[in-house]
N, C-alpha and C positions, 0 to 999 in steps of 0.2 A: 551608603550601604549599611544596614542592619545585622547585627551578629549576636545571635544570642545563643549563650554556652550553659553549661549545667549550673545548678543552685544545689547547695549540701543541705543535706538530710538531718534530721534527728539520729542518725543510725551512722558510722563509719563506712562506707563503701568506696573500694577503691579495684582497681586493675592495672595490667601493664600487655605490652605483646612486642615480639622481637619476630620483625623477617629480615631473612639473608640469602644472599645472594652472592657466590664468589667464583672464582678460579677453580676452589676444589669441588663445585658441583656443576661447572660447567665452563665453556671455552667461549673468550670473547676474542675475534679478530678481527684488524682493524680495513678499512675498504682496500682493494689492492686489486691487481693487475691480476685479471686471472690466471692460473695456473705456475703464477709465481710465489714461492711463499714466503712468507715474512713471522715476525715476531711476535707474539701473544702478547695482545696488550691486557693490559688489568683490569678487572671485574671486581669490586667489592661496592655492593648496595646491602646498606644496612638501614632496616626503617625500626626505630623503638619509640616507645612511650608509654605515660603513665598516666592515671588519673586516680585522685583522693579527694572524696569530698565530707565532711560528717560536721557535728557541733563544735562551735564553740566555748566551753563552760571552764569554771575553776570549783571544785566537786565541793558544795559547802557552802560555796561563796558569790560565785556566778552564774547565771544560767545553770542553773540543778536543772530544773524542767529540759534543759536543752530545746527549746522552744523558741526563741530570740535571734541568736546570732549562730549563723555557719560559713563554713569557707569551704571553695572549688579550687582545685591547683589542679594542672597536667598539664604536658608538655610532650612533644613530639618530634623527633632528631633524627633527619636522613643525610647518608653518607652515601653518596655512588660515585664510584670512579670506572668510567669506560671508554672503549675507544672514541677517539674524536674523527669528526668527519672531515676538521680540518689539517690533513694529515699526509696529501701527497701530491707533486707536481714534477715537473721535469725542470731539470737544476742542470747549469751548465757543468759540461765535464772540466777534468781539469785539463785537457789539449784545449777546450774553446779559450779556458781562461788564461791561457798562454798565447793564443792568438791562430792556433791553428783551428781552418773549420771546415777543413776539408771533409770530414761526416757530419756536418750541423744538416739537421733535418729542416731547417729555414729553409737553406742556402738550394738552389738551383741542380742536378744532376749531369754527368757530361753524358749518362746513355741516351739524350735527344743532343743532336750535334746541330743546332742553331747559329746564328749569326755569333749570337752573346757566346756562346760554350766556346767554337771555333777563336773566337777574338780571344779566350780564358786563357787559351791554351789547349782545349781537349783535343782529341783528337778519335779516331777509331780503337785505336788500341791503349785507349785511356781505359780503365776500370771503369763501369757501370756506374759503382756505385759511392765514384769520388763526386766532391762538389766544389763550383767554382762561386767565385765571386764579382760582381758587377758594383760600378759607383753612379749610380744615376746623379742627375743634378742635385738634388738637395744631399745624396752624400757628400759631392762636392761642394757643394753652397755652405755645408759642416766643415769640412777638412781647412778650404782656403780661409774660415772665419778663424781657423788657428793657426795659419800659418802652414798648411800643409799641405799633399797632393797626394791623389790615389798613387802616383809613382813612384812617392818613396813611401808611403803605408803598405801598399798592398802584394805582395812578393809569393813567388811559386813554389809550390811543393817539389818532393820529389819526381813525379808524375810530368810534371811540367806545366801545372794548372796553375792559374790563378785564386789561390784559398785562405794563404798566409796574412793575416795581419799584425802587423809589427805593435810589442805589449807599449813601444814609447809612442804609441801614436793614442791609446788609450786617455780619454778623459780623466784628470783624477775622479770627479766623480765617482763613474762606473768602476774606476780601477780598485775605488775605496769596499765598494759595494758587493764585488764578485772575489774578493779579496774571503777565505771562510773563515779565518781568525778572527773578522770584525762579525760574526755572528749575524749576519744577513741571510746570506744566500749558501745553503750549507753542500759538502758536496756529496756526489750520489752517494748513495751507500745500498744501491740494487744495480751491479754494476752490470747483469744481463742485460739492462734493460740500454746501455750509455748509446747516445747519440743515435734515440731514433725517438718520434712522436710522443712515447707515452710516461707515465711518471717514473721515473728512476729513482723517486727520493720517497720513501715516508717515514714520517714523524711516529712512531709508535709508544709515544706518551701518552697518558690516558687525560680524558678530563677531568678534573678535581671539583666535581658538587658540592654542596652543605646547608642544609637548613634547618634550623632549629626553629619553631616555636613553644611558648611558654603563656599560660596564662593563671591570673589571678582572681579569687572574687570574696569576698565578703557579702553578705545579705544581714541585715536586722531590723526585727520585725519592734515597730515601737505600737505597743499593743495590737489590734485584729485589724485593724485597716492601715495603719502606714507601714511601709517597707522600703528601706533604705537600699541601694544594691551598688557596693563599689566595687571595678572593674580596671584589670590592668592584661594589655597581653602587646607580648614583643613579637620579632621575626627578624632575624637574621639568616641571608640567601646569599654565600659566596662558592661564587664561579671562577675557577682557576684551570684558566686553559692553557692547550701545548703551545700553542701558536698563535700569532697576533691577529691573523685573518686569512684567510680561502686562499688569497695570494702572496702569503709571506708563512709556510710552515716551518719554519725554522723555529727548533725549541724553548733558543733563547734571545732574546727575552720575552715568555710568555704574555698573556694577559692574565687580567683579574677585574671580575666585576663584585664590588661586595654593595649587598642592598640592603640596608636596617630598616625595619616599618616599629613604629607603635600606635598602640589604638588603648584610648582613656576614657572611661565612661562614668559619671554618676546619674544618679538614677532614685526618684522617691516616685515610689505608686502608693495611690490613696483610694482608696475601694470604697466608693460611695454607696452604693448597694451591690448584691448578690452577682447580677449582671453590669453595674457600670462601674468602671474603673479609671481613676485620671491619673494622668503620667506626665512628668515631665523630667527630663535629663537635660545632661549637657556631656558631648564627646568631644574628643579629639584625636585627629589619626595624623599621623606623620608619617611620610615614605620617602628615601631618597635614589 
C-alpha cells in the first residue's frame, strides 16, 4: 500500500484541531437489563493534532532562496474511553456457591410434580418456585471417579427437596474458580436480579483506547530535476479492556492489546521531461 503525505513549502504553514467528547457533555451507559439501573461508565474521546510544514534554511548560510530543502511533521492522538460491551453475565450467587441451589435457574422446578420432582422430595405443597436436583449417570460416572455418591453429596432443604450440595464434595478445581478472592468469577453486585436467567453482574469499566500517529519528512530538491524525499511515520494502538473476554467479565485481570506499526520510505524522482518522471524508492513497514 501506497501513502503519500504532504511536502513543505517555501512559506511556513502549519495547523492543529481538538475534538472532545465527555461525561460533561453527555451520558454514556453501559448495555444492561432493562429497566434496571446501573452505573455511568466513562466517556472521554479526545481526537487532537497538528501539522507544520515550511523550509529548511540557516539565513546567510543555507538555503537563502529556501528553494532546496523542507520538512512535514504532524501527528494525530486519540484517547477514547467508553463503555465496554464486554460487561455483563449472570455470576453465581453466593447461596449457589455454598452449595445451595434450590433458586438456580438451571435446576428443574417442583410446580410440575414428575416422577424426578416426587423422587426430590416435592411435593403439592412444596413452593412453586423451589428447585430440585437429579444425578443422571455421567453425574454419577463424576462423583464414583472420586470416590463418592449422590447420597452423601446431595442433601434436602428445609422444604424437603432435594437441592443441597455439600461444599466437600466440590472439585478443587471449581471450588478455586467460584471462590471471588481468586478474581475469576466476581459476585453479583445487581442483586434484583440474583438467581434467575438474566445478568446480575456487570462490569462497568470503561475501555481504555489510544492511538497516536506521528510522521516525518524531508524533501531536497538537487537542482530542477532530482528530488530526494525521506520519510518516517510510527503508530501506536493500545487497547486496554475491563475484561478478558464475553465470558469471563471480571475486571481483574483485564486485557491489553498494544500494536506498534512503522513505515520507512526513501524516495529519489528524476524528471526527465515536463511529462515523464522516473522514481524509484525503497520502503519498509513493520506492524506487530
Amino acid at each position: 500500500m501506497l501513502i503519500e503525505t504532504k511536502q513543505g513549502s517555501s512559506a511556513f504553514h502549519g495547523s492543529g484541531y481538538e475534538y472532545i467528547r465527555n461525561n460533561g457533555f453527555a451520558v454514556a451507559r453501559p448495555y444492561s437489563i432493562s429497566g434496571i439501573s446501573a452505573t455511568n461508565s466513562s466517556l472521554h474521546l479526545n481526537i487532537f493534532g497538528f501539522y507544520l510544514g515550511g523550509p529548511i534554511f540557516i539565513p546567510n548560510v543555507y538555503n537563502t532562496g529556501r528553494n532546496k530543502t523542507f520538512f512535514s511533521v504532524g501527528a494525530e492522538f486519540k484517547t477514547n474511553h467508553y463503555a465496554s460491551l464486554l460487561n455483563s453475565r449472570s455470576e453465581f450467587t453466593p447461596a449457589i456457591r455454598a452449595g445451595d441451589l434450590s433458586l438456580s435457574h438451571d435446576a428443574p422446578v417442583c410446580s410440575s410434580l414428575t416422577a424426578a420432582a416426587i423422587a426430590a422430595g416435592c411435593t403439592s405443597s412444596t413452593p412453586a418456585t423451589i428447585h430440585y436436583l437429579t444425578c443422571d449417570s455421567f453425574c454419577q460416572g463424576l462423583l464414583t471417579a472420586r470416590s463418592l455418591s449422590a447420597a452423601t453429596c446431595l442433601t434436602k432443604d428445609s422444604n424437603g427437596v432435594v437441592n443441597q450440595l455439600k461444599p466437600n464434595c466440590f472439585d478443587s478445581a471449581s471450588k478455586y474458580f467460584i471462590d471471588p478472592t481468586n478474581l475469576y468469577m466476581p459476585l453479583p453486585n445487581l442483586p434484583q436480579n440474583n438467581n434467575t436467567s438474566f445478568a446480575n453482574y456487570i462490569n462497568t469499566n470503561p475501555e481504555l483506547d489510544s492511538q497516536n500517529d506521528t510522521f516525518y519528512r524531508i524533501d531536497h530538491h538537487i537542482g530542477d530535476r532530482h528530488l530526494i524525499t525521506l520519510r518516517y511515520m510510527h503508530e501506536e494502538v493500545n487497547d486496554i479492556r475491563p475484561a478478558r473476554n464475553y465470558n469471563d467479565p471480571s475486571p481483574t485481570p483485564g486485557a491489553s492489546v498494544y500494536t506498534p506499526a512503522i513505515n520507512m520510505l526513501a524516495r529519489w524522482n528524476y524528471t526527465v521531461t515536463p511529462s515523464i518522471i522516473n522514481t524509484a524508492g525503497l520502503a519498509y513497514t513493520y506492524q506487530r
